[in-house]
C-alpha positions as CSV (number, residue, x, y, z in Angstrom):
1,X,53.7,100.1,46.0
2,X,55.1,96.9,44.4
3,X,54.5,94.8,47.5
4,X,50.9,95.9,47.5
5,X,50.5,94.9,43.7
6,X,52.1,91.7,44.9
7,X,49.6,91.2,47.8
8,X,46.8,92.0,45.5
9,X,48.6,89.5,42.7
10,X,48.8,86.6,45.3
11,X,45.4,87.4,47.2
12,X,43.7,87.1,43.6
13,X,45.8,84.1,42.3
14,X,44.2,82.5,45.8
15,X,40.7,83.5,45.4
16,X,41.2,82.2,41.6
17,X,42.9,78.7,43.0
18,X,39.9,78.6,45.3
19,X,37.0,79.0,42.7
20,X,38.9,76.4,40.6
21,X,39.2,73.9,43.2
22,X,35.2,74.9,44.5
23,X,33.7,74.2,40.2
24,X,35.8,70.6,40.5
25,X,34.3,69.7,43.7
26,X,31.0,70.7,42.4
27,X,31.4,68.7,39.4
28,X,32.5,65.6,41.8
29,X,29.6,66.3,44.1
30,X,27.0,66.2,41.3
31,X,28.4,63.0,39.7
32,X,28.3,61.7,43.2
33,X,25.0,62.8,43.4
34,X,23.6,61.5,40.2
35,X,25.4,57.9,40.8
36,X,23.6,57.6,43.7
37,X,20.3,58.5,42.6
38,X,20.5,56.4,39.4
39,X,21.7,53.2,42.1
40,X,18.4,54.3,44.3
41,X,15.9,54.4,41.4
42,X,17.6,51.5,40.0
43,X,16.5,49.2,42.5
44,X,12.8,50.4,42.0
45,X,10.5,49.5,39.1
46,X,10.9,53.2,37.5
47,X,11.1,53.5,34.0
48,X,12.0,56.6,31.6
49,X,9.9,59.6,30.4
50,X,10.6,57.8,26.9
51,X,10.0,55.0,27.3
52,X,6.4,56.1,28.9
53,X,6.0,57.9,25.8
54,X,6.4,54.9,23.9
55,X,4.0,52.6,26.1
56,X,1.6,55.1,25.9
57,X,1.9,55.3,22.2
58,X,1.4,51.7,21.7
59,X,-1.5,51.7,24.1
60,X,-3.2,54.5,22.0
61,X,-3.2,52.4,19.1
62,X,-4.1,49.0,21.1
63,X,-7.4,51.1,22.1
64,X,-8.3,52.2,18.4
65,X,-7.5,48.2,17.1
66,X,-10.1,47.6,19.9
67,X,-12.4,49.5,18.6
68,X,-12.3,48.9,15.2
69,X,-12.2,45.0,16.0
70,X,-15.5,45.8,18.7
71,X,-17.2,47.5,15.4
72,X,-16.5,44.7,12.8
73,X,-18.0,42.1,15.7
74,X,-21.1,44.5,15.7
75,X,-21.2,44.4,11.8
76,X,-20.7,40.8,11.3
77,X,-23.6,39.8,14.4
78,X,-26.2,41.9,12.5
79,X,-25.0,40.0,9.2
80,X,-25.6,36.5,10.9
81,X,-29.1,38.2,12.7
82,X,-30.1,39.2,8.7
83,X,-28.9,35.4,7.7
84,X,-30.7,33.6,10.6
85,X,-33.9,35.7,9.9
């Protein structure tokens, strides 16, 4: 019976060895992985979900500037029609 428990001891010990080995090469696979992906987009024009959030931001407040500039010009031409009349 005390070879058996060995077997058992040594079969699991492998299987255990095995998972070990199979996470690290996981974790190497995935940094491969991501280094290659980050090279790829890298050479493209792409640019983060932040800092979209931030163009986007500025853009909202370039279009209510606009607006508010497009309504003084309004204001100020019915001045100078009132003047000129």
């Amino acid at each position: 019976m005390t070879a058996n428990n060995q077997s058992m001891d040594d079969i699991a010990e492998k299987i255990a060895s095995g998972l070990r080995m199979l996470g690290g090469l996981k974790q190497g696979a995935e940094s491969q992985v991501r280094s290659i992906v980050e090279g790829a987009l890298s050479q493209f024009d792409v640019i983060t979900h932040e800092r979209m959030q931030v163009q986007e931001a500025m853009l909202s407040k370039a279009r209510e500037e606009l607006s508010a500039l497009e309504a003084r010009i309004k204001e100020l031409e019915t001045q100078m029609k009132d003047i000129n009349k």
